[in-house]
Backbone bond lengths (Angstrom), bond angles and torsions (degrees), N, CA, C in turn:
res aa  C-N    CA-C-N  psi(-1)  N-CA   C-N-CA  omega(-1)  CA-C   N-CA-C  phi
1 X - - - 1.461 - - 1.527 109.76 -
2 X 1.227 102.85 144.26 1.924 109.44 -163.71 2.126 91.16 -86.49
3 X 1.004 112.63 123.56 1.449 130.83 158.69 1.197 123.00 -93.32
4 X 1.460 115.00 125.16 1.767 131.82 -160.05 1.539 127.69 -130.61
5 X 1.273 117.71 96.76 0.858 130.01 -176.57 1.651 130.87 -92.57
6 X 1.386 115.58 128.44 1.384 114.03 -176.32 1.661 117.74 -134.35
7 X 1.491 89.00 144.36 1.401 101.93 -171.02 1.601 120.67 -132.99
8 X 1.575 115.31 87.32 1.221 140.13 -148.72 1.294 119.20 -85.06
9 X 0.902 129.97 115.82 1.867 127.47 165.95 1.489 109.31 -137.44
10 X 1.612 112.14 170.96 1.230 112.73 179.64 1.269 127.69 -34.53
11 X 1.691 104.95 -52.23 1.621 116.08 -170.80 1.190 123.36 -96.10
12 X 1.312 100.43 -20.74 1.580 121.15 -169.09 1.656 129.09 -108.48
13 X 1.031 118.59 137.90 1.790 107.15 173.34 1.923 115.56 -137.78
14 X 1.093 115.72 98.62 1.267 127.70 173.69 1.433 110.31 -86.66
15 X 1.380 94.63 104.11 1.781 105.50 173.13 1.892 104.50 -107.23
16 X 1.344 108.34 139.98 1.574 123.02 174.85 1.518 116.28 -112.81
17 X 1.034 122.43 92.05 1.682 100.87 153.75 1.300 134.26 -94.83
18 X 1.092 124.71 145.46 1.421 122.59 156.04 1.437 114.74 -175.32
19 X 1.327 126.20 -156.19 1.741 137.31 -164.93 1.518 100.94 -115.87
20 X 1.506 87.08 175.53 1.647 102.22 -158.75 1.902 83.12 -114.48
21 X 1.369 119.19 129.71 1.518 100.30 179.04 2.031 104.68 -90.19
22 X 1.049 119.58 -0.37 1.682 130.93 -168.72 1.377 111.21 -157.53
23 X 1.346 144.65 149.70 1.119 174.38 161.41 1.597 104.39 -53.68
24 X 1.464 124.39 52.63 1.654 94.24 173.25 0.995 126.33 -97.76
25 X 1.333 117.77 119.50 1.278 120.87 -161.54 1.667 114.36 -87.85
26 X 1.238 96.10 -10.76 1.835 93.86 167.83 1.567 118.59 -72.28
27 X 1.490 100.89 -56.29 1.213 102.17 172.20 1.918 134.28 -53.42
28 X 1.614 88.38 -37.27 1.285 91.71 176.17 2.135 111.00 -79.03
29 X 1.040 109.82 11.01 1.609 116.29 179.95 1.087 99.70 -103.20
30 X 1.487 136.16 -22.98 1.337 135.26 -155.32 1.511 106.53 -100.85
31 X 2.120 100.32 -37.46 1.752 104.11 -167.08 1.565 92.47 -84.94
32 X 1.696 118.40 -41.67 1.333 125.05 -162.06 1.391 103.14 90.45
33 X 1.449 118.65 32.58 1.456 122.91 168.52 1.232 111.41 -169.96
34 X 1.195 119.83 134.78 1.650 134.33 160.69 1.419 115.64 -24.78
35 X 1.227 116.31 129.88 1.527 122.31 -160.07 1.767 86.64 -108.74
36 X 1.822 104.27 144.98 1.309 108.73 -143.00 2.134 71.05 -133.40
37 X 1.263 110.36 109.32 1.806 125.59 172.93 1.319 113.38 -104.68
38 X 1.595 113.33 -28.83 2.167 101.40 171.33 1.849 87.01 -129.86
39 X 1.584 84.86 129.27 1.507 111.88 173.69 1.874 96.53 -81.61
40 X 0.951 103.96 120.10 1.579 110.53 162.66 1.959 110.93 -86.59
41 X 0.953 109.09 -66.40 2.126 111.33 -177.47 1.867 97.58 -132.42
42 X 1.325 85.70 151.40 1.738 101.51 -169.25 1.806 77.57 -139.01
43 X 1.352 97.22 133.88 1.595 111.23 176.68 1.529 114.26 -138.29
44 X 1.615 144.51 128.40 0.668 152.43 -159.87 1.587 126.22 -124.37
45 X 1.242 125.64 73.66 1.317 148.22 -147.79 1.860 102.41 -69.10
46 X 1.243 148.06 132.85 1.266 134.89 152.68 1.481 117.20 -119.86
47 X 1.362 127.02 120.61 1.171 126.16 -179.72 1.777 120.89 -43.42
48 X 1.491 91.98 -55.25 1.751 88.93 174.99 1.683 130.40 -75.67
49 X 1.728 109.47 16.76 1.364 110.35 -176.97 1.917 113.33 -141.35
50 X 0.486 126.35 154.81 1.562 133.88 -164.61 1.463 97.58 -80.04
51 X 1.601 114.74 -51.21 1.551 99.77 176.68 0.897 143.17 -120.83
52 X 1.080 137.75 -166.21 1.881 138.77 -124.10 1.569 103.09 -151.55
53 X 1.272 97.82 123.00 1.717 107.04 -169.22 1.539 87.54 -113.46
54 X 1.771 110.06 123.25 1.962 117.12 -170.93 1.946 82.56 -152.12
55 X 0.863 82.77 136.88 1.537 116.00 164.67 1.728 120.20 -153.18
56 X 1.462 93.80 -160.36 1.750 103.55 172.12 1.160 122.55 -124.75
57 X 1.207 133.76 -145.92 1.618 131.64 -145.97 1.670 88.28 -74.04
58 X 1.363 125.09 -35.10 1.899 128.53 -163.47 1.163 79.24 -75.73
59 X 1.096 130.72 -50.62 1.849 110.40 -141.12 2.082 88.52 -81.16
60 X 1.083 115.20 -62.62 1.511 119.39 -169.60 1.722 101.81 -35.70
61 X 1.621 101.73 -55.54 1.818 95.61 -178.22 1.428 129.10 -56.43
62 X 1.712 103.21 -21.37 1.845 108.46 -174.00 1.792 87.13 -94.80
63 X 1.250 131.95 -18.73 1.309 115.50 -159.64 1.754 91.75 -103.77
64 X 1.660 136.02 -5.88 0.982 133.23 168.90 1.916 101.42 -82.19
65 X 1.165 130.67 -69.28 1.388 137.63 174.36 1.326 117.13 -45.14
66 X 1.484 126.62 -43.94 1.203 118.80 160.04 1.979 137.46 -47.45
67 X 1.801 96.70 -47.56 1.658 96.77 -173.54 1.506 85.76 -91.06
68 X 1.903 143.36 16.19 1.279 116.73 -171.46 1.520 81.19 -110.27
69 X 1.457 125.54 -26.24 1.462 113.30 162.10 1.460 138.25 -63.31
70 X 1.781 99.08 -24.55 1.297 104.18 -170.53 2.103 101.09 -81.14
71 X 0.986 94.68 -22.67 1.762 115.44 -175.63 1.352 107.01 -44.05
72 X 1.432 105.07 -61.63 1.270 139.74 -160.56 1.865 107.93 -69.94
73 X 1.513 94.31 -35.95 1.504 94.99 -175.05 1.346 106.41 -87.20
74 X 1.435 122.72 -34.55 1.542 120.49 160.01 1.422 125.82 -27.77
75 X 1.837 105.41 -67.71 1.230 104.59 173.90 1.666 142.70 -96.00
76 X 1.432 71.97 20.04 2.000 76.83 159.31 1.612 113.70 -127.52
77 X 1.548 128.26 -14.08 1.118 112.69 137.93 1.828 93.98 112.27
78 X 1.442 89.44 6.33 1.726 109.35 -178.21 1.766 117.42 -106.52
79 X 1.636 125.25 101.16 1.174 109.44 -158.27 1.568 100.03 -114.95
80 X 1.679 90.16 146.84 1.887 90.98 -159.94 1.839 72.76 -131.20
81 X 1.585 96.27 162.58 1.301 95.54 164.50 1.816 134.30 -82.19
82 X 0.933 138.13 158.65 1.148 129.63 -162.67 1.542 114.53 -80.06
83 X 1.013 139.81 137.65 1.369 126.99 -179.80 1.765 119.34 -114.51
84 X 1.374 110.80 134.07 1.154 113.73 -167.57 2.146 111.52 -65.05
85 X 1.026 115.08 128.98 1.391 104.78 -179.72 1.397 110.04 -92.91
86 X 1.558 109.06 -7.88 1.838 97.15 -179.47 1.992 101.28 -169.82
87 X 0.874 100.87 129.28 1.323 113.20 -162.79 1.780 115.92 -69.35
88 X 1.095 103.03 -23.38 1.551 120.80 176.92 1.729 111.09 -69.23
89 X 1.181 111.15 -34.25 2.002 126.32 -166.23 1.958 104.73 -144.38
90 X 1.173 87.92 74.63 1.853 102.73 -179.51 1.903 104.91 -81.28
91 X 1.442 110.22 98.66 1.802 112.56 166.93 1.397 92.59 -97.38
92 X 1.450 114.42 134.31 1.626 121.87 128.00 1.435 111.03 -119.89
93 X 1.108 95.73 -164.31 1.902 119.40 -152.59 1.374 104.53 -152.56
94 X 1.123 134.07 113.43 1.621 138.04 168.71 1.213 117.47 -148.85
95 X 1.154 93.04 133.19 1.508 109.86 174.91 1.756 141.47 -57.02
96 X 0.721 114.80 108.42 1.789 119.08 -158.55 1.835 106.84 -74.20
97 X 1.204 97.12 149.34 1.811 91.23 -176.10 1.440 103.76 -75.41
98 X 1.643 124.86 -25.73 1.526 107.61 166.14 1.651 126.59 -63.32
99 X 0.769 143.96 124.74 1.185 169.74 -164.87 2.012 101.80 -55.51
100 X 1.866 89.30 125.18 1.517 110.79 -165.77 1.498 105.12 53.72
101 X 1.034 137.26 40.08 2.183 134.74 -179.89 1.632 85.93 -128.18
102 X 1.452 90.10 125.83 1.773 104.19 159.11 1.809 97.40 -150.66
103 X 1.416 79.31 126.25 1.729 100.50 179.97 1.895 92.17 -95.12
104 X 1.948 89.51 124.88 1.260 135.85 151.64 1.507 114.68 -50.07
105 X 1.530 131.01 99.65 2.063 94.83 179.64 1.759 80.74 -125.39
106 X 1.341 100.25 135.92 1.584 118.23 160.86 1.478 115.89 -94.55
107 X 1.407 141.18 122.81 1.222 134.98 144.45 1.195 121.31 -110.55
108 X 1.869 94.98 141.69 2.005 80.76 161.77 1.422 152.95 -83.74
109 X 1.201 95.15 18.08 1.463 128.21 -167.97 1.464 128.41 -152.08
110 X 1.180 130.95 123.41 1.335 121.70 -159.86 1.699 111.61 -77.15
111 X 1.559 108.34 108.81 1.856 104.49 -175.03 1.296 106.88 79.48
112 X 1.900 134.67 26.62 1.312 110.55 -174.93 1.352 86.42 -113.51
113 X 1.627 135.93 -28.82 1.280 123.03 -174.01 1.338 112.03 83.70
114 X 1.255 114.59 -4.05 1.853 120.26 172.28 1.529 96.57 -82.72
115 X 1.751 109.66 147.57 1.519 127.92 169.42 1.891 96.15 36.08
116 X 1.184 111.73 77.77 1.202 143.25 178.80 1.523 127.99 -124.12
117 X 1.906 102.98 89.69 1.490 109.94 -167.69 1.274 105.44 -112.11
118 X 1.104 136.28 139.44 1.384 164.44 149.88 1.474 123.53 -88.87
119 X 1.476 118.85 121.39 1.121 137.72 157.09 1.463 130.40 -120.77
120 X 1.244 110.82 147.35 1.666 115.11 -172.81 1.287 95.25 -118.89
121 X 1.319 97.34 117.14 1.576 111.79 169.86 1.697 134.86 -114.38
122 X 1.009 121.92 120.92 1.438 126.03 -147.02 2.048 93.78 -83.27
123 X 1.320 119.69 149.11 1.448 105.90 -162.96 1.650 122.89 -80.33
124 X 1.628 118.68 -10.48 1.461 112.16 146.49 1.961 123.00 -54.38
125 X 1.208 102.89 -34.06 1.389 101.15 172.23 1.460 116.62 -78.30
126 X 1.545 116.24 -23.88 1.555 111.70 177.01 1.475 109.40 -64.45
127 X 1.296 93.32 -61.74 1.734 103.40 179.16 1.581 99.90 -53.98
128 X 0.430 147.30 -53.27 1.803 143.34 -155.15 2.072 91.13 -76.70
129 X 1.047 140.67 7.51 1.273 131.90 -155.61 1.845 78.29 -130.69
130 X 1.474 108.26 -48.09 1.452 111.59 171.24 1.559 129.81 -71.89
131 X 1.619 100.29 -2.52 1.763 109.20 178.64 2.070 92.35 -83.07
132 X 1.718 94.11 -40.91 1.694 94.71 -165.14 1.188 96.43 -69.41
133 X 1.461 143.45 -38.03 1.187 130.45 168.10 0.959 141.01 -47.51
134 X 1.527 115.77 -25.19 1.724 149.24 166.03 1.842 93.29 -64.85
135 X 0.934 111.69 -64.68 1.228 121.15 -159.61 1.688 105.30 -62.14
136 X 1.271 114.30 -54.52 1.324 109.60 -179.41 1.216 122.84 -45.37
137 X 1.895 109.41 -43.35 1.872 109.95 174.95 1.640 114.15 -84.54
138 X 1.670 115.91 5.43 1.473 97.92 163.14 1.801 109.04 -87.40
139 X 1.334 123.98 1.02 0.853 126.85 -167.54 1.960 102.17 -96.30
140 X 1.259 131.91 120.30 1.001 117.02 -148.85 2.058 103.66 -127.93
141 X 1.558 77.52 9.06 1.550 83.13 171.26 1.505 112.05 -116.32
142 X 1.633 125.21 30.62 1.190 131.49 -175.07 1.841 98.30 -130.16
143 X 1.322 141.19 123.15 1.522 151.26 162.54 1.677 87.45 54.08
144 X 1.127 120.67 77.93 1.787 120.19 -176.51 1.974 92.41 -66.57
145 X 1.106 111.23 -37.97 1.555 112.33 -175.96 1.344 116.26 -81.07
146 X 0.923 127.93 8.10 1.889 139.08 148.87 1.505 111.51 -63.18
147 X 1.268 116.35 113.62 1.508 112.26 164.27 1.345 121.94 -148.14
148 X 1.361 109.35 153.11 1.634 117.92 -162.00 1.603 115.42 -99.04
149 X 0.872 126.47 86.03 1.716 105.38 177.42 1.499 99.80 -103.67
150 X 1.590 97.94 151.13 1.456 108.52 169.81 1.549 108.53 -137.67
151 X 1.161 75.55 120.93 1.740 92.02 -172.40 1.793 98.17 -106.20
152 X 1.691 83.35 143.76 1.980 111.64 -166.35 1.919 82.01 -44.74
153 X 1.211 109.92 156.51 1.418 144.75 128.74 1.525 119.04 -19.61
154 X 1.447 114.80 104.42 1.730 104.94 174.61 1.112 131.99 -72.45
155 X 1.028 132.10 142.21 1.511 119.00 -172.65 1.481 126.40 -50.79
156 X 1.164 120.85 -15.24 1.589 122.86 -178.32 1.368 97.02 -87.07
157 X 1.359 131.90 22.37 1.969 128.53 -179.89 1.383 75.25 -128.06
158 X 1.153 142.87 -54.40 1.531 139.13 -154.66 1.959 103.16 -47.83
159 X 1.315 98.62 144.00 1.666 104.36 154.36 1.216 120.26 -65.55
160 X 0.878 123.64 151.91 1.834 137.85 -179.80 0.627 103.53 -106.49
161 X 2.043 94.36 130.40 1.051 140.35 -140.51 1.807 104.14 -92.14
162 X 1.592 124.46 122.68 1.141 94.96 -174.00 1.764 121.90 -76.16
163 X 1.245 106.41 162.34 1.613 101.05 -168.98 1.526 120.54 -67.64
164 X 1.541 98.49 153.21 1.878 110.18 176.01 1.006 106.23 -23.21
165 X 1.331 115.53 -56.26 1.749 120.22 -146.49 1.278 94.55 -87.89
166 X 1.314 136.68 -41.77 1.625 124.29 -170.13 1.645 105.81 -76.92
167 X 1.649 105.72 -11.01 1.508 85.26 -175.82 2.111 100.23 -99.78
168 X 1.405 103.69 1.19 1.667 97.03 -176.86 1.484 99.40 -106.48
169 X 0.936 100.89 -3.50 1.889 91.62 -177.92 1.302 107.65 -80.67
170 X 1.369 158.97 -45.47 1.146 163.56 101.20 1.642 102.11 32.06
171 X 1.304 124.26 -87.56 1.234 120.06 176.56 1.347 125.68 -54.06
172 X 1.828 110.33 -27.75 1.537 101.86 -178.47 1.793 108.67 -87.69
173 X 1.218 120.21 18.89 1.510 129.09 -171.88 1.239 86.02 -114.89
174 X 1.374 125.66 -50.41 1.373 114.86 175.84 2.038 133.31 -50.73
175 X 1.356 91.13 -38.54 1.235 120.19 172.84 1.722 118.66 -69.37
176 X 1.240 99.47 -39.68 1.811 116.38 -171.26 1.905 99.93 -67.12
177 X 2.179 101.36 -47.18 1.160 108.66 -159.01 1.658 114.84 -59.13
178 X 1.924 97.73 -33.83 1.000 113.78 -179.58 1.389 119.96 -83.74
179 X 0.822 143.84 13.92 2.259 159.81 169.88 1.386 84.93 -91.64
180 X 1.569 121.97 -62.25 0.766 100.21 -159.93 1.898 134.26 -85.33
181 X 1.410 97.04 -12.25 1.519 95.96 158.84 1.307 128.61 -60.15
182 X 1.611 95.64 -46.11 1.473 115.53 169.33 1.389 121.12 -34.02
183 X 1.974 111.68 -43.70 1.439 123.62 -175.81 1.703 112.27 -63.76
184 X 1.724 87.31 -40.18 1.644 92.32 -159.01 1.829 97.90 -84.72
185 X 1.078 115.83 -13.00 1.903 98.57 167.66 1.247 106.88 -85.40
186 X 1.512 143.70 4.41 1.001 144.49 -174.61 1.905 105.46 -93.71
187 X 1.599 96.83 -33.12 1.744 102.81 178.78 1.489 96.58 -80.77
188 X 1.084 141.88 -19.23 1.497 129.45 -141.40 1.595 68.41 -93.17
189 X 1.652 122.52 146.82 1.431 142.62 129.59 1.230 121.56 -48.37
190 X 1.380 98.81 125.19 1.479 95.89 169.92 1.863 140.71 -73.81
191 X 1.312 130.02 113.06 1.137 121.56 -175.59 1.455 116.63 -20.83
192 X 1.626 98.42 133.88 1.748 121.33 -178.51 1.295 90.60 -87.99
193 X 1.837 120.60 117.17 1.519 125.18 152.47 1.660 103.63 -74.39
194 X 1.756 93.82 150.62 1.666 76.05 -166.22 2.426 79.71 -123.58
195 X 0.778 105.95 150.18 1.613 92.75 -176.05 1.945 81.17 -81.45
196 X 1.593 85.51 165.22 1.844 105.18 162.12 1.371 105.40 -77.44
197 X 1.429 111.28 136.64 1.328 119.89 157.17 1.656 122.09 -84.59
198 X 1.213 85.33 145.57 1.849 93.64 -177.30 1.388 113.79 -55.44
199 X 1.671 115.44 146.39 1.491 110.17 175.31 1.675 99.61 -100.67
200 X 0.970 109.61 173.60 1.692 133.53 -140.62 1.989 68.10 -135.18
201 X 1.972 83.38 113.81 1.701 112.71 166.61 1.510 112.56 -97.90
202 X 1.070 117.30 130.15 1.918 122.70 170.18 2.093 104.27 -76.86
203 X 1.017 95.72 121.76 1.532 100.32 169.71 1.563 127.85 -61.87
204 X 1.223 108.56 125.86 1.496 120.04 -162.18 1.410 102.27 -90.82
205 X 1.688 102.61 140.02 1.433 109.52 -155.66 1.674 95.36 -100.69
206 X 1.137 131.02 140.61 1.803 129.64 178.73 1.232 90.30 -82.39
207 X 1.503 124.37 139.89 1.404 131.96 144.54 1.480 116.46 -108.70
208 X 1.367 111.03 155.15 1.651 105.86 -140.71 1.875 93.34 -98.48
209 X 1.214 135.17 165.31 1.692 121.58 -173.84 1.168 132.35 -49.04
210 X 1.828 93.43 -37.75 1.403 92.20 -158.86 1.343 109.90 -60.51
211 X 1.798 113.50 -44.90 1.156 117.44 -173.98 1.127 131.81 -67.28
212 X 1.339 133.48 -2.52 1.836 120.61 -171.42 0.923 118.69 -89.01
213 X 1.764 126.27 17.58 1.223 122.54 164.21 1.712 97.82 -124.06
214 X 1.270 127.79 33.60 1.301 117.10 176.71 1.744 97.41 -100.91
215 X 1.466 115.34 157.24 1.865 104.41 161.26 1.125 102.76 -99.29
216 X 1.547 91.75 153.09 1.370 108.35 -169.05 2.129 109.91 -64.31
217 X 1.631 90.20 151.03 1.761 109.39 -173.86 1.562 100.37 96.33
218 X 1.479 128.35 -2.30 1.542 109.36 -158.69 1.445 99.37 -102.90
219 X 1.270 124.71 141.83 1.672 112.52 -166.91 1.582 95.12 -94.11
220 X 1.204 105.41 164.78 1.738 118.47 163.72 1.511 121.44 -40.10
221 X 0.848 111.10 137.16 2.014 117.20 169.10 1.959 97.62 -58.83
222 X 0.959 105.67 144.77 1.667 103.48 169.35 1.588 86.15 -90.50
223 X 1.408 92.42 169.68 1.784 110.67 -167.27 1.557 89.66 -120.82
224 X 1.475 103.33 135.77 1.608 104.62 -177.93 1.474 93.90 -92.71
225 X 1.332 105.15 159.20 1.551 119.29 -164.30 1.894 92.87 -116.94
226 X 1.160 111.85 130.77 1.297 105.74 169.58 1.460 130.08 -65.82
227 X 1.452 127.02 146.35 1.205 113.77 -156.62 1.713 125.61 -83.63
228 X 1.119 150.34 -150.84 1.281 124.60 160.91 1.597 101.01 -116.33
């Protein structure tokens, strides 16, 4: 009996068929479904395009390693070239100068240009083709012997690295500028506080009552003396 698997998103539709080669009944108690070991057709549905990229176990493995490589180079911003995993079913993925478009190209032959499909895929639909791809390997009762590794980026894809010296010279100018300010507040003398000197008071002369309302030149009233 043919076993069918689907893996649904907005943009995307990953359909699996194939057979069960043994009866496991553990596994199938554990997923609650028939565990699916030879993929017969892998079909790849896109909402925004009319057609349908389906092959078999070759085409699903170069078209799983390919968009999980192309994924990968997106989001780290590191671009290596793509490498073919099998010469019979050639996918790449490249990026178009219009903005979010990366054309899909399937061949069946590496450089022959025979049965040669192309799709342009806008990048919610890429990613969404890479969620079903996610989805298919959390699913562990579908091709259990399919596996993905992605190994880091080699250094001959990497950007170059700028050099020791251009990246320490910067800090040791920084470092030099600062010794040396450091040196020159060390020569500068420090400001002489000098205290205030006292001001010099003129002595205040008492004037006696009677007078501070007389003007000046006017002599005293004589004081009559009572008589005897």
């Amino acid at each position: 009996m043919t076993i069918r698997r689907q893996y649904s998103l907005p943009n995307c539709t990953l359909v699996l068929e194939g057979l069960s080669e043994t009866a496991d009944e553990e596994n199938e108690a554990s997923s609650g479904q028939q565990p699916m070991s030879i993929l017969v057709n892998a079909e790849c549905h896109f909402t925004g395009s009319n057609q349908i990229l389906s092959g078999g176990r070759v085409f699903f493995e170069n078209l799983v390693k390919t968009v999980s490589a192309y994924a990968q180079e997106m989001l780290s911003g590191l671009a290596h070239p793509q490498e073919s995993h099998n010469d019979s079913m050639v996918i790449r993925i490249e990026t178009l100068a219009a903005e979010n478009l990366h054309r899909l190209t399937l061949e069946s032959e590496k450089n022959s240009g025979k049965d040669k499909t192309v799709i342009e895929l806008n990048t919610v639909e890429l990613f969404d083709l890479v969620e079903a791809i996610d989805q298919f390997f959390a699913d562990s009762s579908t091709l259990p012997d399919l596996n993905l590794t992605l190994a880091p980026v080699s250094k001959r894809y990497r950007q170059p690295e700028e050099p020791l010296v251009d990246r320490v010279t910067p800090a040791a100018l920084g470092i030099t500028s600062l010794a040396l300010a450091a040196a020159a507040f060390l020569v500068i003398p420090p400001p002489q506080v000098r205290e205030p000197e006292p001001k010099e008071t003129s002595p205040t002369q008492t004037v006696p009552p009677n007078q501070e309302s007389q003007p000046p030149g006017a002599s005293p009233n004589p004081t009559n003396s009572p008589s005897p």
